[in-house]
C-alpha positions as CSV (number, residue, x, y, z in Angstrom):
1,X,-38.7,-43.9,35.9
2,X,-35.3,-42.6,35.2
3,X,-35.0,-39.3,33.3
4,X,-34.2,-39.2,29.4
5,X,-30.4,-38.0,29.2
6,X,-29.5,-35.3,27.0
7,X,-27.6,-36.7,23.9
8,X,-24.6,-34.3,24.8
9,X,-24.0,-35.9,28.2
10,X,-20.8,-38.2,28.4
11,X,-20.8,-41.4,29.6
12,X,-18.5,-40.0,32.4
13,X,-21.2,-37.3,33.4
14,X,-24.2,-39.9,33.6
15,X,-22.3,-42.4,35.9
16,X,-21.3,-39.3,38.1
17,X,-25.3,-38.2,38.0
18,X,-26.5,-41.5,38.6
19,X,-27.5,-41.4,42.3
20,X,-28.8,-44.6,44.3
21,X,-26.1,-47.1,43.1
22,X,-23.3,-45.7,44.4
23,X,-25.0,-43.9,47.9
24,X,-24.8,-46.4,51.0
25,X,-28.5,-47.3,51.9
26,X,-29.9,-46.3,54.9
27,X,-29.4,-49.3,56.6
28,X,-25.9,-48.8,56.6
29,X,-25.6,-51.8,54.1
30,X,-22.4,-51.6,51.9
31,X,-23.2,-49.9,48.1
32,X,-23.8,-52.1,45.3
33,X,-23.4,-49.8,42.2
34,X,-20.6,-51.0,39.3
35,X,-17.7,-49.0,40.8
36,X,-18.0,-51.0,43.7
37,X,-17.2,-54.2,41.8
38,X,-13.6,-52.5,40.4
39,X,-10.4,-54.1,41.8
40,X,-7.8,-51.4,43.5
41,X,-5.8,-51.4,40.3
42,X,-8.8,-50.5,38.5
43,X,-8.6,-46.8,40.0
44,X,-5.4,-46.1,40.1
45,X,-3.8,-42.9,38.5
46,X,-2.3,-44.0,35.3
47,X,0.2,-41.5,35.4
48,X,2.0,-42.4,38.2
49,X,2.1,-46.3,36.9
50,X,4.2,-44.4,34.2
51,X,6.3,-42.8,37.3
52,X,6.9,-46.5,38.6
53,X,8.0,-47.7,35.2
54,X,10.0,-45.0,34.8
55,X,11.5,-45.3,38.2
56,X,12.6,-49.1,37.3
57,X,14.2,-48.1,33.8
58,X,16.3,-45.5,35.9
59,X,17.4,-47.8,38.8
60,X,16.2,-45.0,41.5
61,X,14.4,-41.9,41.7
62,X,16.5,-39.3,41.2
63,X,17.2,-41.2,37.9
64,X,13.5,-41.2,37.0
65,X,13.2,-37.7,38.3
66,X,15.9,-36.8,35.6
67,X,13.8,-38.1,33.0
68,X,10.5,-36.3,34.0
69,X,11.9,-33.3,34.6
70,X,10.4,-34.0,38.0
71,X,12.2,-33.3,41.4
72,X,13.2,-36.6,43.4
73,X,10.5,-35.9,46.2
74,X,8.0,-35.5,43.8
75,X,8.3,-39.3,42.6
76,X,8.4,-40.0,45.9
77,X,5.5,-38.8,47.1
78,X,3.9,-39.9,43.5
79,X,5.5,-43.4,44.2
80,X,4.1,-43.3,48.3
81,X,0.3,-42.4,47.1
82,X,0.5,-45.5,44.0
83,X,1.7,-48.0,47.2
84,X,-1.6,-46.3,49.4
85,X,-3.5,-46.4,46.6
86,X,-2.5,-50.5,45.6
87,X,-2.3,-51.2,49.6
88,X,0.9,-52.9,48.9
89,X,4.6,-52.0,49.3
90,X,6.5,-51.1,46.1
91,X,9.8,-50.9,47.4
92,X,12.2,-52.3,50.3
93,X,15.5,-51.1,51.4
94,X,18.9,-53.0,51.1
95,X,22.5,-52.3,52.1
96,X,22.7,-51.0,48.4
97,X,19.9,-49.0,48.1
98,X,16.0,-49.2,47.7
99,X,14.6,-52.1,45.2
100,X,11.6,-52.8,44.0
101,X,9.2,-55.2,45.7
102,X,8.1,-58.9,44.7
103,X,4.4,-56.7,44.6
104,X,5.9,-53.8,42.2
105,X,7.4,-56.4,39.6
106,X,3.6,-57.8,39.1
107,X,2.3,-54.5,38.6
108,X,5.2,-53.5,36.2
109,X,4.0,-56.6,34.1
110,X,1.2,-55.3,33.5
111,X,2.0,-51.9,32.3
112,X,2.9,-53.0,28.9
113,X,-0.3,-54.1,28.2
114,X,-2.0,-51.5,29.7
115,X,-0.6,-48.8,28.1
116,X,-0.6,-50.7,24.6
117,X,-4.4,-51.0,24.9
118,X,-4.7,-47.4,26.0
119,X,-2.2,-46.5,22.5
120,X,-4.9,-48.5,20.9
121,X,-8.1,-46.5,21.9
122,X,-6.7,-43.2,20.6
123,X,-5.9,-44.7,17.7
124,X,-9.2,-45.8,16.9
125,X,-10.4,-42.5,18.4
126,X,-8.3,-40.8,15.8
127,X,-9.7,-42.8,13.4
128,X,-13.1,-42.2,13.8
129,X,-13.3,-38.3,14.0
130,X,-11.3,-38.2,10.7
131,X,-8.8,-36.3,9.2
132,X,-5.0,-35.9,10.7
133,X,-5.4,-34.8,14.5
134,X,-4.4,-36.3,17.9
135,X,-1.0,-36.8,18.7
136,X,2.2,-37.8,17.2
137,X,5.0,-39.1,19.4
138,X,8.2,-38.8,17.3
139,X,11.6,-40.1,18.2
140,X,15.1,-39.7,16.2
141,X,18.9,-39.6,17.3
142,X,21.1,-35.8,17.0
143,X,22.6,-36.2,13.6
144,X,19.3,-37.0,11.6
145,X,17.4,-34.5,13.4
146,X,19.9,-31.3,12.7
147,X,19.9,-33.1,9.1
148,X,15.8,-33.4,8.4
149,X,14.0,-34.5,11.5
150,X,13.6,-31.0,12.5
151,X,12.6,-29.4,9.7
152,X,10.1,-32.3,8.8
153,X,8.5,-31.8,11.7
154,X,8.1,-27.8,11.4
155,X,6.5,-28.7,8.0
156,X,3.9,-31.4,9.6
157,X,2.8,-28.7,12.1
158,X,2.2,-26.2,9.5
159,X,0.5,-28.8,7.6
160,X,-1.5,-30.3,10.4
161,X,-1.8,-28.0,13.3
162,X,-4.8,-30.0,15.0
163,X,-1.7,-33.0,16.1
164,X,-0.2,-32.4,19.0
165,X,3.7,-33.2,18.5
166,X,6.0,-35.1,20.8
167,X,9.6,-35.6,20.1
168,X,12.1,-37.4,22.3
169,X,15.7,-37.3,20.5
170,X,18.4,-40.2,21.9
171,X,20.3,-43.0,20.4
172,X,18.5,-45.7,18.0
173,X,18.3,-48.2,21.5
174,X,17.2,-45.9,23.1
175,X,14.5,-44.7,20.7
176,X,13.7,-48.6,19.8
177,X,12.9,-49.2,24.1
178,X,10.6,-45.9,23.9
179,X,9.0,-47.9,20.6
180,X,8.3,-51.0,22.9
181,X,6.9,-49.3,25.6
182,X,4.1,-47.0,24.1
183,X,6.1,-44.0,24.3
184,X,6.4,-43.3,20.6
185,X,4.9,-44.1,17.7
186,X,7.3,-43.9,15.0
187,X,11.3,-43.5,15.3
188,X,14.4,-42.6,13.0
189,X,17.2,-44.7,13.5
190,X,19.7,-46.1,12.1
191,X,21.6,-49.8,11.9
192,X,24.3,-51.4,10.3
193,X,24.6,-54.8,8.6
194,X,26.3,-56.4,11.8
195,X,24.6,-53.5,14.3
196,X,21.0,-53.7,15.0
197,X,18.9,-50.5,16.0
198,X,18.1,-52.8,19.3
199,X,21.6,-53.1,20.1
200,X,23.0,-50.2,22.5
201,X,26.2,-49.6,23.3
202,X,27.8,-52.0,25.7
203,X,26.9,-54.5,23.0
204,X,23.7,-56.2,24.8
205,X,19.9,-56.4,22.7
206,X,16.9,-53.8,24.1
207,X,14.6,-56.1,22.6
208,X,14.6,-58.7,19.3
209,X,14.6,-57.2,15.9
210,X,10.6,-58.8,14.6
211,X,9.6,-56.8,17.2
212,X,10.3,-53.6,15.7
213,X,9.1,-52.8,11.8
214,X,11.6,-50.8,9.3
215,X,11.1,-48.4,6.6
216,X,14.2,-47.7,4.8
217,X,15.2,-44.0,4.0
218,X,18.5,-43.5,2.8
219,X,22.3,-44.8,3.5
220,X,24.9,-42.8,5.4
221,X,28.7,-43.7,4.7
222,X,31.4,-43.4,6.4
223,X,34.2,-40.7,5.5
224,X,37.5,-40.9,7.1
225,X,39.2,-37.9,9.7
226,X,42.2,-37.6,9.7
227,X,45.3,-35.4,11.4
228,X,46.0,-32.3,9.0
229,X,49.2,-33.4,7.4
230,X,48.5,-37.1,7.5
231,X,50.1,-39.1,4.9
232,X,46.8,-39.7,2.9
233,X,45.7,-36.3,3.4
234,X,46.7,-35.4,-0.2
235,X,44.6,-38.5,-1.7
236,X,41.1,-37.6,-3.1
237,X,39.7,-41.0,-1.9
238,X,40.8,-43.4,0.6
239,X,41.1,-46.9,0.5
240,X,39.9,-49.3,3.4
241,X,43.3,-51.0,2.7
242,X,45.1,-47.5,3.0
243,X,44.4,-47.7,6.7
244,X,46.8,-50.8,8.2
245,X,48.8,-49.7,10.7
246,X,46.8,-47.0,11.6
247,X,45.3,-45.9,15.4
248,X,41.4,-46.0,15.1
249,X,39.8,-44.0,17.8
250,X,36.5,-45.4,18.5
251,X,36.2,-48.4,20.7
252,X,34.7,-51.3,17.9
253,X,31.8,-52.9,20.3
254,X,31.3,-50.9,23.9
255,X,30.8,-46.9,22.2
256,X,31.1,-47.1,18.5
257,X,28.4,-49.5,16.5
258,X,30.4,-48.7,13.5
259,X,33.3,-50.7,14.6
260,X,31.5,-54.6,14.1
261,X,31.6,-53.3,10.7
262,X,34.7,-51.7,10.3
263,X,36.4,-54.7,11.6
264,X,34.8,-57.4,9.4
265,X,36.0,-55.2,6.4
266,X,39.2,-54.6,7.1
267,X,39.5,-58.9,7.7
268,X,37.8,-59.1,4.5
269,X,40.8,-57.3,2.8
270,X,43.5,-58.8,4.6
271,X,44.6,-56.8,8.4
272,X,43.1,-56.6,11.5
273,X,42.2,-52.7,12.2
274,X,44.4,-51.0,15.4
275,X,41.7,-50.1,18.1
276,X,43.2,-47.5,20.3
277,X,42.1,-48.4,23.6
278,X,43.1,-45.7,25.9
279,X,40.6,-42.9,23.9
280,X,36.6,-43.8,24.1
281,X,33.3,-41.9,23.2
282,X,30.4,-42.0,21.2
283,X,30.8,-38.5,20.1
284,X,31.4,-37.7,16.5
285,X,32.6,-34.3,17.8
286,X,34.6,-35.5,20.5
287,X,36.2,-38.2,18.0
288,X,36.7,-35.4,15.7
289,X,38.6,-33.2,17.9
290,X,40.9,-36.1,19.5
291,X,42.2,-37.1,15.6
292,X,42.8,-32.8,15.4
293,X,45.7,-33.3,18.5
294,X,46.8,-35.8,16.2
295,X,46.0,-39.0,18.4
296,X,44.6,-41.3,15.4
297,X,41.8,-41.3,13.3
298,X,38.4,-41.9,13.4
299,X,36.0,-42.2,11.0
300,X,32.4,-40.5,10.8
301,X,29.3,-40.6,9.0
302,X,28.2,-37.8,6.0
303,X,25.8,-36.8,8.0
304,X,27.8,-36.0,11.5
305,X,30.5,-34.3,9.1
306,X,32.2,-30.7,10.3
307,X,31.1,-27.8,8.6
308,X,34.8,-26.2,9.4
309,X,37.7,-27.9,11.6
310,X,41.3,-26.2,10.7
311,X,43.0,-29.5,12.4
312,X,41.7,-32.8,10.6
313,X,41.1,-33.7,6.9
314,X,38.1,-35.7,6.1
315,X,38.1,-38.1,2.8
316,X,35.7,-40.2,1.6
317,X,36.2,-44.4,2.8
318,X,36.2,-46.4,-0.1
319,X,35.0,-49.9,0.8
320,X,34.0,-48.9,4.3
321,X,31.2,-48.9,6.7
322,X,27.6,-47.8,5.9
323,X,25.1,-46.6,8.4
324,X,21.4,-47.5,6.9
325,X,18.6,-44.5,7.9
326,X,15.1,-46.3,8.6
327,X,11.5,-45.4,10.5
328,X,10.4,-48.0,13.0
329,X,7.4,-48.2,14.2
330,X,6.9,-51.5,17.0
331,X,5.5,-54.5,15.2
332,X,1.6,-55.5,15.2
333,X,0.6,-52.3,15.4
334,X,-1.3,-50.0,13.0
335,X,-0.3,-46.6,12.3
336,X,-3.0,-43.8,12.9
337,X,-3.4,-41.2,9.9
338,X,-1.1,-38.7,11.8
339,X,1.7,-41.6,11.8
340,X,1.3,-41.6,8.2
341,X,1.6,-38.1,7.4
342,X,4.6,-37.9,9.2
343,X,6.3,-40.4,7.4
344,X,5.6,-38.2,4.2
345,X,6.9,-35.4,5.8
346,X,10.4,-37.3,7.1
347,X,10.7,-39.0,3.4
348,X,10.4,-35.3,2.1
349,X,12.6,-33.7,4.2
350,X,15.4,-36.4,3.8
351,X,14.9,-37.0,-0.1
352,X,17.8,-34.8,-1.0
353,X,20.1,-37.3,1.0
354,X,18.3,-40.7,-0.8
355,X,21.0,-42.0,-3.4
356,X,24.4,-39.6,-2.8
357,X,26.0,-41.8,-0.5
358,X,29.8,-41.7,-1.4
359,X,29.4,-38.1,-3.3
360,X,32.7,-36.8,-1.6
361,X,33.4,-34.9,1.7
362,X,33.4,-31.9,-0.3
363,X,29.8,-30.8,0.5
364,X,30.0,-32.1,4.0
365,X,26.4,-31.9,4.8
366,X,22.8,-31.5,3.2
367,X,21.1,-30.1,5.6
368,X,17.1,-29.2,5.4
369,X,16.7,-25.8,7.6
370,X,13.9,-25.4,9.7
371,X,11.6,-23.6,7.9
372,X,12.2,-24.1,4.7
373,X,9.1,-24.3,2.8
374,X,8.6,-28.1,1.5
375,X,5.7,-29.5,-0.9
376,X,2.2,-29.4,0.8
377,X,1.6,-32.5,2.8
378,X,-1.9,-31.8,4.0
379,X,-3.3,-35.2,2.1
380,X,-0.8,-37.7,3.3
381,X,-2.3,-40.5,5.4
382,X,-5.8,-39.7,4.1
């Protein structure tokens, strides 16, 4: 008769101490016990399917490598014991390179779901014991997190230092493929009313928009830089109209989302805005210091605006484009109680920015500083 387990034991602990089913017999006769009845793919080490998908995103290894902060052997080897391990080959060598196998794409198919379910379980985990604990995988892109992303997550940690955070910053694509692959759970981004969050920069969709869910925060407009001593330096304001004829540095579709926008406004009041072609880049910095050599102008968002910059003038855009600040969280899916309080803690953090879109380039930025002691937010989600 088997022996009464102690309630403490694990599941886990009374398979491992179960001994007949899974010893051969001594006939030599092939074991029988439920582990036995598992495909391959059933024992394989989870974390080096991650490696694999990773490894795909990249193109190659020393791309995935980059992303793990792992060395290109080590996804090697990790990618040489998941083939052993599966019995198949994962990857086969053409005049261009290495590609993944007819055998690896089937796996990969899989992943989604399997990580989605695994999401799940913790969830329901979390659930159960109660409270705000776990984890809490937070995404966000630069200019929201020096604004509020930052600080709102120094305040959830005071307020909730059981959840174990996990932040990943990058641009809203970026952040909306992490969403659709398990790798976060809730995401600031930002869109634009002909720009989606799933939309990265050469113009092509990550994934479609009902697959993503948005909370709205605040909006962000668009000031104008210009070249100290332009001719609408003087002006307080500045039209969109004010700006025909000039050179707009910021390519409208493959680096700047802002320039769909931009474009569509300037038809609406009657010219067709002057891309320069020849100067390219995403970065509000970069941008910024181009206009200061006096190449063009550019414009930029309240919330990327200089502190300081002795070469450019910045003016608020009357009539121009709006960048609209949102959570996402991937469709379907229920937040866990640590999701929720850190919603609290990013509407908190950003509240001083809700509502003073268009206040003047005069303040330049509201910026929450890490630290900086905000209401208590030890009840939210519960």
């Amino acid at each position: 008769m088997p022996q009464p387990q102690p309630d403490g034991d694990s599941a886990a602990e009374r398979l491992a101490a179960a001994p007949s089913t899974l010893a051969c017999k001594p006939d030599g006769a092939e074991p029988t016990g439920p582990l036995t009845r598992l495909p391959p793919a059933a024992m394989m080490d989870l974390r080096r399917l991650a490696v694999l998908r990773e490894v795909a995103r990249g193109g190659s290894f020393a791309a995935a490598a980059e992303a793990l902060c792992f060395t290109p052997s080590a996804v090697s080897q990790q990618m040489a014991a998941l083939a052993r391990d599966m019995g198949v080959a994962l990857f086969e060598r053409t005049p261009r390179g290495m590609r993944l196998t007819e055998s690896a794409h089937a796996l990969l198919a899989h992943c989604e779901a399997v990580f989605a379910q695994l999401s799940d379980a913790q969830a329901d985990l979390d659930a159960i014991a109660g409270g705000v604990r776990g984890r809490m995988r937070l995404g966000s892109f630069p200019t929201a997190t020096v604004a509020f992303t930052a600080a709102a997550m120094d305040t959830f940690r005071r307020c909730h230092p059981d959840v174990e955070i996990h932040f990943a910053d990058g641009e809203p694509y970026e952040s909306v493929v992490r969403l659709k692959e398990r790798e976060l759970d809730l995401a600031v981004l930002f869109d634009f009313d002909h720009w989606t969050a799933a939309t990265d920069y050469d113009g092509r969709a990550v994934c479609d928009d009902h697959e993503i869910d948005c909370m709205e925060l605040f909006d962000d407009p668009f000031h104008v830089v210009l070249p100290h001593g332009h001719r609408l330096a003087g002006e307080e304001r500045v039209e969109l109209r004010d700006l025909e004829g000039e050179r707009v540095i910021g390519s409208p579709s493959t680096c700047s989302p802002w320039g769909a926008d931009f474009r569509r406004l300037c038809e609406a009041v009657g010219f067709e805005p002057d891309f320069e072609p020849r100067y390219r880049s995403a970065d509000f910095d970069a941008l910024q210091a181009i206009v200061a050599t006096g190449r063009g102008i550019t414009l930029v968002p309240e919330l990327a605006l200089p502190s300081t910059n002795a070469g450019i003038v910045v003016r608020p855009l009357i009539g121009g484009p709006v960048r609209h600040v949102r959570l996402a969280t991937l469709a379907g899916i229920g937040r866990s109680r640590a999701c929720d309080a850190m919603v609290a803690a990013l509407r908190e953090a950003s509240a001083p920015l809700v509502g003073r879109a268009g206040e003047g380039a005069d303040r330049f930025k509201t910026v929450i500083r890490v630290g900086q002691r905000l209401p208590d937010l030890s009840s939210a989600g519960r």
